[in-house]
mmCIF file of the N, C-alpha and C atoms, coordinates in Angstrom:
data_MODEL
# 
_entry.id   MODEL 
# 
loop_
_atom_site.group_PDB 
_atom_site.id 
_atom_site.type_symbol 
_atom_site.label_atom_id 
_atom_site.label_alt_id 
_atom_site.label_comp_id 
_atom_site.label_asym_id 
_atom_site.label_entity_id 
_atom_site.label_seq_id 
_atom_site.pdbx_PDB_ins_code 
_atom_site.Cartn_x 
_atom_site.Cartn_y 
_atom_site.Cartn_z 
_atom_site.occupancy 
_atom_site.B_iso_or_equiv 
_atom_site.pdbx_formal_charge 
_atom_site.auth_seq_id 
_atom_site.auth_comp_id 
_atom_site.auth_asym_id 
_atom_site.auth_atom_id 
_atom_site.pdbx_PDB_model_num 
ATOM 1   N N  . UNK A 1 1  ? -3.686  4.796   -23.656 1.00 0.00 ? 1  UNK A N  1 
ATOM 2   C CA . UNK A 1 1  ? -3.018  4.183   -22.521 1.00 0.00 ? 1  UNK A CA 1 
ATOM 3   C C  . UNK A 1 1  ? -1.517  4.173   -22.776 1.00 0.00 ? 1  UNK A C  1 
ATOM 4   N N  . UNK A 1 2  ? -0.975  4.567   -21.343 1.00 0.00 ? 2  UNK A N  1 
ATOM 5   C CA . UNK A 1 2  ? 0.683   4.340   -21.427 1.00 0.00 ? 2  UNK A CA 1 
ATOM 6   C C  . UNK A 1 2  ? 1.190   3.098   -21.879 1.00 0.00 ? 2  UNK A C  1 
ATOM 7   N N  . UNK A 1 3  ? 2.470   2.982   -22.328 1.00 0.00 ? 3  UNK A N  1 
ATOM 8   C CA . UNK A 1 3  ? 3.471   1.558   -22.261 1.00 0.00 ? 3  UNK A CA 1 
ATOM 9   C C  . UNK A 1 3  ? 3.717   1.497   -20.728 1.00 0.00 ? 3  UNK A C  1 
ATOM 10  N N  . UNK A 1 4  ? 4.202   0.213   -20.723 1.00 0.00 ? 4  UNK A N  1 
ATOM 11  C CA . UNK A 1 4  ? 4.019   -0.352  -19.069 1.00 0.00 ? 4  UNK A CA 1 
ATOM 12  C C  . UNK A 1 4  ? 5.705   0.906   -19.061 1.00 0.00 ? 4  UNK A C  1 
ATOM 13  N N  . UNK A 1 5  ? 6.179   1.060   -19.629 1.00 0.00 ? 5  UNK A N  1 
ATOM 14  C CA . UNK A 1 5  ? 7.344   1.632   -19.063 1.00 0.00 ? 5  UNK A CA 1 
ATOM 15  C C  . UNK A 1 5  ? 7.236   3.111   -18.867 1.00 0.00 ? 5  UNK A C  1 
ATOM 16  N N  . UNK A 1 6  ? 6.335   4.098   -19.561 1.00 0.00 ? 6  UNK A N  1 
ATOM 17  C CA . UNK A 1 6  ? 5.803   5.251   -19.138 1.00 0.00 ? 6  UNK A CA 1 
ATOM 18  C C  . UNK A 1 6  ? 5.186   5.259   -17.923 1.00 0.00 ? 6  UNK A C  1 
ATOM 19  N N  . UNK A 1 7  ? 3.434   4.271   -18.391 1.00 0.00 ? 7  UNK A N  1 
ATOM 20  C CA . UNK A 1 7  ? 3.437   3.954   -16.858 1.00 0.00 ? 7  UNK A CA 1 
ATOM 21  C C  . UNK A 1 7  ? 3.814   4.134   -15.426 1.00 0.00 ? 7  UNK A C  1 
ATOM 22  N N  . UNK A 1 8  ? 4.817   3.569   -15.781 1.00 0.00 ? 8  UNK A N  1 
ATOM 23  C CA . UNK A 1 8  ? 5.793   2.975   -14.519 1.00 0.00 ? 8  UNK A CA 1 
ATOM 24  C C  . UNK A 1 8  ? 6.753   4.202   -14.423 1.00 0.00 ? 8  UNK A C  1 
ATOM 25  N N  . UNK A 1 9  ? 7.256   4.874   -15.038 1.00 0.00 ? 9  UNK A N  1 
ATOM 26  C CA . UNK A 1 9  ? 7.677   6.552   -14.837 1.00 0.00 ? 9  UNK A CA 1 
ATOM 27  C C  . UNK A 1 9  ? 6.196   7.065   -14.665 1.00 0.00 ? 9  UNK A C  1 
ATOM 28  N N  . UNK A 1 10 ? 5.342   7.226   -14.693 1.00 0.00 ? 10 UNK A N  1 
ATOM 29  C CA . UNK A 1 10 ? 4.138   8.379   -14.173 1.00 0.00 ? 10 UNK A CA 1 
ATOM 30  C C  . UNK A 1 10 ? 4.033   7.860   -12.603 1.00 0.00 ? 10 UNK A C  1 
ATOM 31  N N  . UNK A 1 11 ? 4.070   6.644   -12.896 1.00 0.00 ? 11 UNK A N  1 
ATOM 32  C CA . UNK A 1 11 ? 3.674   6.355   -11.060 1.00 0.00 ? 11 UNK A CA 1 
ATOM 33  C C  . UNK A 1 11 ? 4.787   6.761   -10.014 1.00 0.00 ? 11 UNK A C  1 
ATOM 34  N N  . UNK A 1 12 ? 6.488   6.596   -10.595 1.00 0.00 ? 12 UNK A N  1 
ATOM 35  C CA . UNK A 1 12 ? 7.480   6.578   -9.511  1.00 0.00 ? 12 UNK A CA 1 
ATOM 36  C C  . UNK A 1 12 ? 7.373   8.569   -9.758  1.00 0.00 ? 12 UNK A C  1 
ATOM 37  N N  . UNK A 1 13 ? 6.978   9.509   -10.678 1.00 0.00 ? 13 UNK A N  1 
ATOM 38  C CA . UNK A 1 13 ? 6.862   10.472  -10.635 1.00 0.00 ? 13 UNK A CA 1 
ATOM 39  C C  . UNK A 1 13 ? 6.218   10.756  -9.358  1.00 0.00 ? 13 UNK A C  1 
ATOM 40  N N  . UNK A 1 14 ? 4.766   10.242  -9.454  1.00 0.00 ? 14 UNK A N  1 
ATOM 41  C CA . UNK A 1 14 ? 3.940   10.811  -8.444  1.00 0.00 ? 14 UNK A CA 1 
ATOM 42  C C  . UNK A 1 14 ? 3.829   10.500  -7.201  1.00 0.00 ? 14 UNK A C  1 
ATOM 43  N N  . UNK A 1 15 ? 4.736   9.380   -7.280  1.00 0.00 ? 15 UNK A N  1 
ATOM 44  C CA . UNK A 1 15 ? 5.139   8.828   -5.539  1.00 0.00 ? 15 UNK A CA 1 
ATOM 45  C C  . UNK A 1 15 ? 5.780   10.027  -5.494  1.00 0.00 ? 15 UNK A C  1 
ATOM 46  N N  . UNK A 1 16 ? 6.820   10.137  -6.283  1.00 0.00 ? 16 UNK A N  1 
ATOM 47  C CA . UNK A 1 16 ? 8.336   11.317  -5.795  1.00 0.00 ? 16 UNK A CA 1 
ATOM 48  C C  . UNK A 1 16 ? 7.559   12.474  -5.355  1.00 0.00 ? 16 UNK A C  1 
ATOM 49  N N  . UNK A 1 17 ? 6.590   12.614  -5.693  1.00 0.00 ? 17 UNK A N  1 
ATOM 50  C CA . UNK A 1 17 ? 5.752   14.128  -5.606  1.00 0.00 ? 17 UNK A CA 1 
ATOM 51  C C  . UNK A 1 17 ? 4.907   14.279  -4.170  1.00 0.00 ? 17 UNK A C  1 
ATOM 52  N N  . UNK A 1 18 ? 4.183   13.101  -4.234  1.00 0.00 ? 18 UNK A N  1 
ATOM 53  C CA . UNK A 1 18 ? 3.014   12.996  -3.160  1.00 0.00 ? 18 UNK A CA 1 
ATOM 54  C C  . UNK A 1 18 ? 4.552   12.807  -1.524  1.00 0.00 ? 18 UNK A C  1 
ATOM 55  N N  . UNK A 1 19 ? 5.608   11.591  -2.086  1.00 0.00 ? 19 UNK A N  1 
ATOM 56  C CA . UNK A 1 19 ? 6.119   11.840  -0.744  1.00 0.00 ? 19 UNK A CA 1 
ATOM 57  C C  . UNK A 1 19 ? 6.993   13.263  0.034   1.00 0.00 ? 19 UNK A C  1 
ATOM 58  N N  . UNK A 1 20 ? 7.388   13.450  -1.000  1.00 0.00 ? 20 UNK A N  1 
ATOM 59  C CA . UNK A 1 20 ? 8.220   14.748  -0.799  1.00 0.00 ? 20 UNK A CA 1 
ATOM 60  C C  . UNK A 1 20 ? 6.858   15.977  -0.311  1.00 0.00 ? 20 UNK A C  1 
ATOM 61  N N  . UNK A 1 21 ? 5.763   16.229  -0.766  1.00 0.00 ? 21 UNK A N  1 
ATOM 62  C CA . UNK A 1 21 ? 5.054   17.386  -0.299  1.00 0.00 ? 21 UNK A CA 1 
ATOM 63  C C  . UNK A 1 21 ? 4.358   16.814  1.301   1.00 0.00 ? 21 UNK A C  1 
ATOM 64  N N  . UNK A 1 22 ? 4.185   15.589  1.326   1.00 0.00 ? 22 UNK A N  1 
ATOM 65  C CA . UNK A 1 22 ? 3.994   15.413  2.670   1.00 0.00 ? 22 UNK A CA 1 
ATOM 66  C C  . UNK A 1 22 ? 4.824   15.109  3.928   1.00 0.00 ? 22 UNK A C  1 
ATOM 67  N N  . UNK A 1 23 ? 6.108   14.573  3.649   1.00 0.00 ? 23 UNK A N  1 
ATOM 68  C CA . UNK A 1 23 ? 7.471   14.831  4.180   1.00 0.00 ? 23 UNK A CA 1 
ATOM 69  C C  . UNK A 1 23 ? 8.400   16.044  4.018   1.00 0.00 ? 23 UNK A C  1 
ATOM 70  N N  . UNK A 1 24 ? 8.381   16.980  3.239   1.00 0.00 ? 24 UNK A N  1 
ATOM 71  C CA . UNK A 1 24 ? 8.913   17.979  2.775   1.00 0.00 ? 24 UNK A CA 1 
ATOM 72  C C  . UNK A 1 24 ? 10.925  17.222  2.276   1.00 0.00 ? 24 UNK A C  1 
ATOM 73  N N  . UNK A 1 25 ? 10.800  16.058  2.390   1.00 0.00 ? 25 UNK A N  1 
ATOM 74  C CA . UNK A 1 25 ? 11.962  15.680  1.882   1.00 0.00 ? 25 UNK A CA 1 
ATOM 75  C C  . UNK A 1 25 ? 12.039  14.557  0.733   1.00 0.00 ? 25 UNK A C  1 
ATOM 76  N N  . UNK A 1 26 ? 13.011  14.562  -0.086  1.00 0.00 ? 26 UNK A N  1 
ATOM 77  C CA . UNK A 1 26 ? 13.014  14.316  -1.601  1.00 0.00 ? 26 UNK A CA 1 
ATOM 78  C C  . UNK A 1 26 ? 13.277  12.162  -0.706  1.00 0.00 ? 26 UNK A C  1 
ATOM 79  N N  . UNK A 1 27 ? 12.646  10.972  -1.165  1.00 0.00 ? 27 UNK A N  1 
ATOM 80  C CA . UNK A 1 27 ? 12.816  10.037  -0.893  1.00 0.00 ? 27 UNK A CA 1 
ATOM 81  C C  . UNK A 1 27 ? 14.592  9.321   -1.756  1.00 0.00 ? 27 UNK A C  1 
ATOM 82  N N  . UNK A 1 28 ? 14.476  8.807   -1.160  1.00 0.00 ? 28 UNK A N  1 
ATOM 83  C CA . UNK A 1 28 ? 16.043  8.395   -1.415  1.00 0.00 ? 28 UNK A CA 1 
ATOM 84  C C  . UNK A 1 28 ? 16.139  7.259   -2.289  1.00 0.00 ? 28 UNK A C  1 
ATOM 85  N N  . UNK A 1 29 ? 17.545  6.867   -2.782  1.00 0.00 ? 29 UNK A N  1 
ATOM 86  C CA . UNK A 1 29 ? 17.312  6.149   -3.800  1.00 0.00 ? 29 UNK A CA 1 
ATOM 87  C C  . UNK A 1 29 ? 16.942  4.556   -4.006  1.00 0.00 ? 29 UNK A C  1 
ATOM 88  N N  . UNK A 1 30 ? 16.873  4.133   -2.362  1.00 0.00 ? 30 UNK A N  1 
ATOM 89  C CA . UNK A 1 30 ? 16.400  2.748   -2.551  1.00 0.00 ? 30 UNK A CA 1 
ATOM 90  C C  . UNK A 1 30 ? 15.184  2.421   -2.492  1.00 0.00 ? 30 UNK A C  1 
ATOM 91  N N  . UNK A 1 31 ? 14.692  3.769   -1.926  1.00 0.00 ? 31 UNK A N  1 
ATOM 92  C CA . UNK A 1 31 ? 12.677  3.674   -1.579  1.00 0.00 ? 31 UNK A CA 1 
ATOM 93  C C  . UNK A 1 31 ? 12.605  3.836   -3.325  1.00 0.00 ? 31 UNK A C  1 
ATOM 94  N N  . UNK A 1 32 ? 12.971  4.587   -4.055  1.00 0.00 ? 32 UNK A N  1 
ATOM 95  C CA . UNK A 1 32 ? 12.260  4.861   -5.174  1.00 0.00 ? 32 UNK A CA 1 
ATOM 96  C C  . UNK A 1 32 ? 12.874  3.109   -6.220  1.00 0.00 ? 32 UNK A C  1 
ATOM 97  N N  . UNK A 1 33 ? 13.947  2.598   -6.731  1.00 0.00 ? 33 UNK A N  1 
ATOM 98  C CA . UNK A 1 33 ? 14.339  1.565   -6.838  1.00 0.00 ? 33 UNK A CA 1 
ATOM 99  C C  . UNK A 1 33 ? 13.557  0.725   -6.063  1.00 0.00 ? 33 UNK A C  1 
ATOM 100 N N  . UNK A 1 34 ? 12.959  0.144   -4.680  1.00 0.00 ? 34 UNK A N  1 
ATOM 101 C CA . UNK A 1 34 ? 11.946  -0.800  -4.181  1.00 0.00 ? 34 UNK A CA 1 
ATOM 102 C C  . UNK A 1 34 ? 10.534  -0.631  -5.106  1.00 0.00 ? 34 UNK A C  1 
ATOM 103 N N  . UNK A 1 35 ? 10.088  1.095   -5.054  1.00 0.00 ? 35 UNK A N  1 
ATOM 104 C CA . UNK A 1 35 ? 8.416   1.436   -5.621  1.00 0.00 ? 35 UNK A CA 1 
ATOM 105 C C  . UNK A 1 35 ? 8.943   0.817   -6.988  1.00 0.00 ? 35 UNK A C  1 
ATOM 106 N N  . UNK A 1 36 ? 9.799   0.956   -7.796  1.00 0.00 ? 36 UNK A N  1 
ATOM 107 C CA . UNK A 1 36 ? 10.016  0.281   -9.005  1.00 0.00 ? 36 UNK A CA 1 
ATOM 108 C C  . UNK A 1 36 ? 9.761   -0.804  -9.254  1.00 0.00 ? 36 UNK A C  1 
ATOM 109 N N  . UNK A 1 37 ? 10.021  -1.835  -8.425  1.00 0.00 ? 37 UNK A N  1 
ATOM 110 C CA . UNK A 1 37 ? 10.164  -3.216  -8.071  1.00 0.00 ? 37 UNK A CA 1 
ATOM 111 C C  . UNK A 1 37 ? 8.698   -3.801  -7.813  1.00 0.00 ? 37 UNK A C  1 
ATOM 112 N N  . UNK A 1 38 ? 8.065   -2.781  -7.120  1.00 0.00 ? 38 UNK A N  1 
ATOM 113 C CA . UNK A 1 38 ? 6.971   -3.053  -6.851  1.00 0.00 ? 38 UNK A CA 1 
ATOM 114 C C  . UNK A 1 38 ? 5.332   -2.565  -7.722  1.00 0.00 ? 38 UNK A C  1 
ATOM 115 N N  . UNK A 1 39 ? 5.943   -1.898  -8.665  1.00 0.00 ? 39 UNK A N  1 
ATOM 116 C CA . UNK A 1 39 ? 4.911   -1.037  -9.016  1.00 0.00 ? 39 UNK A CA 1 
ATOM 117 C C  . UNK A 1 39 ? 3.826   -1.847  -10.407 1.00 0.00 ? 39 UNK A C  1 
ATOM 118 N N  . UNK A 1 40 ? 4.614   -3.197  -10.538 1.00 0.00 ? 40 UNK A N  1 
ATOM 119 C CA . UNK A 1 40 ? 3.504   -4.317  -11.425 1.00 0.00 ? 40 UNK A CA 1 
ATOM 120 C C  . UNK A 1 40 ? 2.095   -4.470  -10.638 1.00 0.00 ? 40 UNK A C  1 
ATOM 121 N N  . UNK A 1 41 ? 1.449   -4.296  -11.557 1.00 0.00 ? 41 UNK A N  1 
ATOM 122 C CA . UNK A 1 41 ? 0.062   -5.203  -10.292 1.00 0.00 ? 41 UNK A CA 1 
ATOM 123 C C  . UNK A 1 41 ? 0.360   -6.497  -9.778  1.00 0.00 ? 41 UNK A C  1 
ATOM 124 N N  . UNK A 1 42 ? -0.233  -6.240  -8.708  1.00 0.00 ? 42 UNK A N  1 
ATOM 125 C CA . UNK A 1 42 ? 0.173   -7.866  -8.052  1.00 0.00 ? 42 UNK A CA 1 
ATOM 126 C C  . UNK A 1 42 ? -1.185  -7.989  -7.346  1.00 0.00 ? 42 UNK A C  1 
ATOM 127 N N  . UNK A 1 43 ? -1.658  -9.273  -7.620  1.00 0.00 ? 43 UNK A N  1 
ATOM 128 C CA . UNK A 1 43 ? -2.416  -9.699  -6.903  1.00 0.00 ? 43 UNK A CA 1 
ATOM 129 C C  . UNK A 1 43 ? -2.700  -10.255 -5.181  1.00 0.00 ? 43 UNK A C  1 
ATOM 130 N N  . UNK A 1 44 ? -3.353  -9.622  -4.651  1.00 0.00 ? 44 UNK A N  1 
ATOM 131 C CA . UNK A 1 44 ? -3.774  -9.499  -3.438  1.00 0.00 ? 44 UNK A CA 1 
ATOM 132 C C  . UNK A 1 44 ? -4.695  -9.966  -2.449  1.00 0.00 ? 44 UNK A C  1 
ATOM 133 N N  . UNK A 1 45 ? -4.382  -10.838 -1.834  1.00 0.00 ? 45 UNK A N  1 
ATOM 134 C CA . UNK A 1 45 ? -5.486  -11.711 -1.173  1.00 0.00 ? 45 UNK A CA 1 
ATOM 135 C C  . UNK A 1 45 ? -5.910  -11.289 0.102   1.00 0.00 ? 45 UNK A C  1 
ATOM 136 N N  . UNK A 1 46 ? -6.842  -11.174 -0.045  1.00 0.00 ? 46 UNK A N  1 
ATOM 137 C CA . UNK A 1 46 ? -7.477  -10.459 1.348   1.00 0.00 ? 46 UNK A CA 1 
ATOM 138 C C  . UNK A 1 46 ? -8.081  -11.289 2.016   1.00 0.00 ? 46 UNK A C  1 
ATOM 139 N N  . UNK A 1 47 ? -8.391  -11.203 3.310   1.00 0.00 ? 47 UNK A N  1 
ATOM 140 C CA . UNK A 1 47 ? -8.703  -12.083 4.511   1.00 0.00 ? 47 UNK A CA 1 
ATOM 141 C C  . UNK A 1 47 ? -10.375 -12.342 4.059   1.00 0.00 ? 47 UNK A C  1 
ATOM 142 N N  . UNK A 1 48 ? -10.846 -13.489 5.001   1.00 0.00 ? 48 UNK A N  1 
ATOM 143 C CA . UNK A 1 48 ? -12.531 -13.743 4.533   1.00 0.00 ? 48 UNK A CA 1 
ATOM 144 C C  . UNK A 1 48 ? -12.802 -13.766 5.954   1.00 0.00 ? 48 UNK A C  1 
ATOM 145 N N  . UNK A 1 49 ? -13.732 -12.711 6.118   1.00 0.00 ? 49 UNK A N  1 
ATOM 146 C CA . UNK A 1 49 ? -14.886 -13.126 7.417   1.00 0.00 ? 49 UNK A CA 1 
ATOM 147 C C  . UNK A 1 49 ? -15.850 -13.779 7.053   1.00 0.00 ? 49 UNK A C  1 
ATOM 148 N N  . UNK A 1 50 ? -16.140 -14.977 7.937   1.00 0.00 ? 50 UNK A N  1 
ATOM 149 C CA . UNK A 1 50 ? -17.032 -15.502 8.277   1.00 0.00 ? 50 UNK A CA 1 
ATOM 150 C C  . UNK A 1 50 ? -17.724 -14.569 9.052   1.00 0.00 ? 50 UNK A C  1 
ATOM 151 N N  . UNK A 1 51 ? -19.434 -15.278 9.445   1.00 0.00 ? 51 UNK A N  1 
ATOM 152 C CA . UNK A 1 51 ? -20.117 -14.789 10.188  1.00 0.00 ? 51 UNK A CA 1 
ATOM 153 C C  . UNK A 1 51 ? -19.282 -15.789 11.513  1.00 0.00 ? 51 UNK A C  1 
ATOM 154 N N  . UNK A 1 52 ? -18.600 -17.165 11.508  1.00 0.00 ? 52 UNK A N  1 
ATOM 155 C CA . UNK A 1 52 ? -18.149 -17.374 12.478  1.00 0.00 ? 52 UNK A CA 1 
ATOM 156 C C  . UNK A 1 52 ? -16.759 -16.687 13.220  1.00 0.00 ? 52 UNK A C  1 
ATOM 157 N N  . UNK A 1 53 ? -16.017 -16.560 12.555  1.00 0.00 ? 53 UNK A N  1 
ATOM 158 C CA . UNK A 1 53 ? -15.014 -15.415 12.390  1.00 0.00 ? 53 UNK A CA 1 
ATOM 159 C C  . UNK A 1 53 ? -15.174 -13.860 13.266  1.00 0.00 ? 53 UNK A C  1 
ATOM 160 N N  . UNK A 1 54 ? -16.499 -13.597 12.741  1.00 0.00 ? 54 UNK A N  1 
ATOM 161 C CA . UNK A 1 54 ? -17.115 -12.216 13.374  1.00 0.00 ? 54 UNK A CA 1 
ATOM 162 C C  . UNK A 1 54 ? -16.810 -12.207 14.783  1.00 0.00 ? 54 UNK A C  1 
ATOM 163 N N  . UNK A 1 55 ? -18.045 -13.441 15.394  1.00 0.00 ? 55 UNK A N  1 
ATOM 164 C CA . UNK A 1 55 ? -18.293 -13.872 16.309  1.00 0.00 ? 55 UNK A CA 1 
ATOM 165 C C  . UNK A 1 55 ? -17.517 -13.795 17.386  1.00 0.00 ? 55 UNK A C  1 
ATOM 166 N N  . UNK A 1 56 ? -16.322 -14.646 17.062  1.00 0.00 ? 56 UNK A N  1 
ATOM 167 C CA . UNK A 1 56 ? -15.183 -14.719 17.969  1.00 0.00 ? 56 UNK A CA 1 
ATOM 168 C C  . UNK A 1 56 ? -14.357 -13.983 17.794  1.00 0.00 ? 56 UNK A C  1 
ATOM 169 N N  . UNK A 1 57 ? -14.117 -12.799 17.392  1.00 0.00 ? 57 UNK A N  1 
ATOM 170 C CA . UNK A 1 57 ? -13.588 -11.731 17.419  1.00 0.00 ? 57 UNK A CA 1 
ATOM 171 C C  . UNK A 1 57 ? -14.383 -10.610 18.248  1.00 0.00 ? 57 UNK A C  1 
ATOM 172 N N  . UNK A 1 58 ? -15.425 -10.790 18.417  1.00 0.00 ? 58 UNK A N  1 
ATOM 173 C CA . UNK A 1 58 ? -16.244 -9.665  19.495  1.00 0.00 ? 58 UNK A CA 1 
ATOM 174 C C  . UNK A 1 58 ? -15.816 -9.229  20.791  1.00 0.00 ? 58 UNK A C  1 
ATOM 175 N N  . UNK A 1 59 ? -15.954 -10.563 21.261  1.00 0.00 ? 59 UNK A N  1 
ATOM 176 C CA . UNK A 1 59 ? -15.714 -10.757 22.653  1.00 0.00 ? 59 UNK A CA 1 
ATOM 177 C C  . UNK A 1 59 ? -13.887 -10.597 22.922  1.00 0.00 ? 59 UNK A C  1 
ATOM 178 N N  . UNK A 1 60 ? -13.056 -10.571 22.308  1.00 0.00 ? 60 UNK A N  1 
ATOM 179 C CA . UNK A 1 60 ? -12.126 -10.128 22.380  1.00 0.00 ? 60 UNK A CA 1 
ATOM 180 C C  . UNK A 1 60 ? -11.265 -8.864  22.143  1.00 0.00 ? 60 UNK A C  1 
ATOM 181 N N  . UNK A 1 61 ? -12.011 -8.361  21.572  1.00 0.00 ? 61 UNK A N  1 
ATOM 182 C CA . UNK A 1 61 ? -12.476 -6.559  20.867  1.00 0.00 ? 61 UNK A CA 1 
ATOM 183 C C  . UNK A 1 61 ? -12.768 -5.764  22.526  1.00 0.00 ? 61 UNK A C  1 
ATOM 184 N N  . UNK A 1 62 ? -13.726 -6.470  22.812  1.00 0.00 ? 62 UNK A N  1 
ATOM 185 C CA . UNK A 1 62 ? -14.604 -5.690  23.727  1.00 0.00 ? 62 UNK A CA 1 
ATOM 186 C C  . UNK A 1 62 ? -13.849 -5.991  25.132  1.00 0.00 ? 62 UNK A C  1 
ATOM 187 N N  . UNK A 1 63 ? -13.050 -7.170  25.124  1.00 0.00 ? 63 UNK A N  1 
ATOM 188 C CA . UNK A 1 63 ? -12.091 -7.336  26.621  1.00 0.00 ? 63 UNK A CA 1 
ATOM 189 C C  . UNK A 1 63 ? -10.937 -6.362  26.505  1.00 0.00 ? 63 UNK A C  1 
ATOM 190 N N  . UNK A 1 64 ? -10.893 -5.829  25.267  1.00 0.00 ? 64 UNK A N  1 
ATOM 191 C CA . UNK A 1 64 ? -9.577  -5.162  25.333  1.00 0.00 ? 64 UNK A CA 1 
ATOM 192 C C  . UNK A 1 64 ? -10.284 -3.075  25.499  1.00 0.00 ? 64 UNK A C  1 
ATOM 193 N N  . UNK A 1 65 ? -10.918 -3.375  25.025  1.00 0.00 ? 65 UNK A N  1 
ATOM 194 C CA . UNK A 1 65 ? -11.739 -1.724  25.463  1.00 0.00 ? 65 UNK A CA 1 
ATOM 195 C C  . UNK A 1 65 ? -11.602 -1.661  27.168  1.00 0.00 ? 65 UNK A C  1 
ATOM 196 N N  . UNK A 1 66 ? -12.131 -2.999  27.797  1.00 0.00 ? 66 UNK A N  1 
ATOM 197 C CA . UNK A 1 66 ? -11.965 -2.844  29.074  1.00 0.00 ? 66 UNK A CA 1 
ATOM 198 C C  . UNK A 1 66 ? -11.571 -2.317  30.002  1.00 0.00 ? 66 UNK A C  1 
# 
């Protein structure tokens, strides 16, 4: 396993890579400085459905298909 600071160069590498071949342009220097900033794990809280939750989300789903 990498040091968190290799790491953290393999990942802003492969951003630089993945964005540039799907934009065809090189990202600039504050997007790559932000992915830096951001590239610790961070923990992430994700929403909880209820089965009541579900519920009342249906009928408002389905008024908007309308």
């Amino acid at each position: 396993m990498a040091t968190e600071r290799w790491q953290t160069t393999f990942d802003l590498i492969g951003l630089t890579a993945y964005i540039t071949l799907m934009t065809g342009q090189l990202p600039d220097s504050e997007f790559l400085r932000q992915a830096r900033i951001g590239s610790r794990p961070q923990l992430l809280e994700l929403p909880v459905e209820t089965e009541e939750s579900a519920k009342t989300e249906q009928p408002a789903k389905t008024a908007e298909a309308a």
